[in-house]
Residue, then its C-alpha position, 0 to 999 in steps of 0.5 A: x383911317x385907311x379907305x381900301x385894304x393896302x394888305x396883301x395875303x401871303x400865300x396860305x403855306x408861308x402863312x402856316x410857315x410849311x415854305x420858304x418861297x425865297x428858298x424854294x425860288x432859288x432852288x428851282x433857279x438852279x436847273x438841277x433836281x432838287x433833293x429833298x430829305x425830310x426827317x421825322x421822329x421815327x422815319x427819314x425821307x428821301x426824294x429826288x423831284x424834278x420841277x416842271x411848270x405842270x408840277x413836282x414830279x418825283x424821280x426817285x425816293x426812298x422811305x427808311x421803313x423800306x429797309x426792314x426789307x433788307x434786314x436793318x433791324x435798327x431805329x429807322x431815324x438814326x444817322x446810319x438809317x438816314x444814309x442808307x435811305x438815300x444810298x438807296x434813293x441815289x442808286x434808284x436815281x443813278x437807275x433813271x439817268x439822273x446823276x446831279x441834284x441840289x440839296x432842299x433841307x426845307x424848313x429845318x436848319x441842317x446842323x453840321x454832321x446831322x442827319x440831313x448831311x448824312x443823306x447827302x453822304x449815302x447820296x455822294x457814296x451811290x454816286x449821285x453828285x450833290x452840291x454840298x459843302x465836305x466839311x459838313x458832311x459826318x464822319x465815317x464812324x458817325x455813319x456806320x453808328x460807331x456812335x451809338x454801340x459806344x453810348x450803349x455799351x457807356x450806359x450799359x444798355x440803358x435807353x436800349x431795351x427794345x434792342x436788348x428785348x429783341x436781342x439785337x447786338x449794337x457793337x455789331x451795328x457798323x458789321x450789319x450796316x455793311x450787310x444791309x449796303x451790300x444788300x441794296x446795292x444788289x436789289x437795285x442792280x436785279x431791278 
């Protein structure tokens, strides 16, 4: 029988499995910002924070809600929303003179193509250097939701009926999210 306590206690958000320290460890070894996309079942964040030994400190970020201000009318967790969150947090990034970050995925397991990988496309197409592998980066159609307007119009409209109530045209989402990147590349350079 043990006569003193040989446990030692992990720290509490490893034991609640929030961080991967050995990868938060390397990431903070890099020296470059760390960009970190966090995706959600309704929304998709992006920020690009900067470690310090005071603490994080966010340099830039974006949140796909904001894009109902640039008249994105459709889900805000879909792969066109993810890129056009962090086009947005690229350029208001490019605004503070960082240009160059590392990708921090988290506790997800970033699937070739996925959403994550479309971040790092909007982040690449801003101009923000991201050290990515291209071949896990979607293609062109998959980003401006070719995808999604040839599964609606296969199903006919079934699974879409908030945009059919709204009387939102999905064929023309490719056309709309050029609007929306127009618009956000012209709000960010009035800023």
């Amino acid at each position: 029988m043990a006569r003193s306590a040989s446990y030692r206690v992990k720290f509490k958000r490893r034991r609640k499995g929030l961080t991967d320290y050995y990868l938060r460890t390397r990431l903070l070894r890099s020296g470059l910002p760390r960009v970190v996309v966090r995706v959600s079942n309704k929304h998709v964040r992006v920020a690009i924070v900067s470690s310090k030994p005071s603490g994080d400190l966010v340099v830039a970020s974006a949140f796909s809600q904001e894009l109902k201000r640039y008249s994105w009318p459709f889900s805000f967790n879909n792969t066109p929303a993810a890129y056009l969150t962090a086009y947005l947090a690229g350029l208001r990034c490019l605004k503070k003179n960082v240009s160059e970050g590392i990708l921090d995925a988290g506790l997800h397991k970033p699937t070739k193509g996925g959403r994550i990988y479309a971040a790092c496309s909007g982040l690449l197409d801003a101009g923000f250097k991201v050290r990515v592998d291209q071949s896990m980066l979607p293609d062109k159609s998959r980003i401006v939701g070719e995808h999604i307007s040839s599964f609606f119009k296969e199903s006919g409209g079934e699974g879409f009926s908030r945009y059919v109530e709204a009387g939102l045209k999905v064929e023309e989402m490719p056309r709309i999210m050029e609007e929306v990147k127009r618009r956000l590349r012209e709000a960010v350079a009035n800023v």
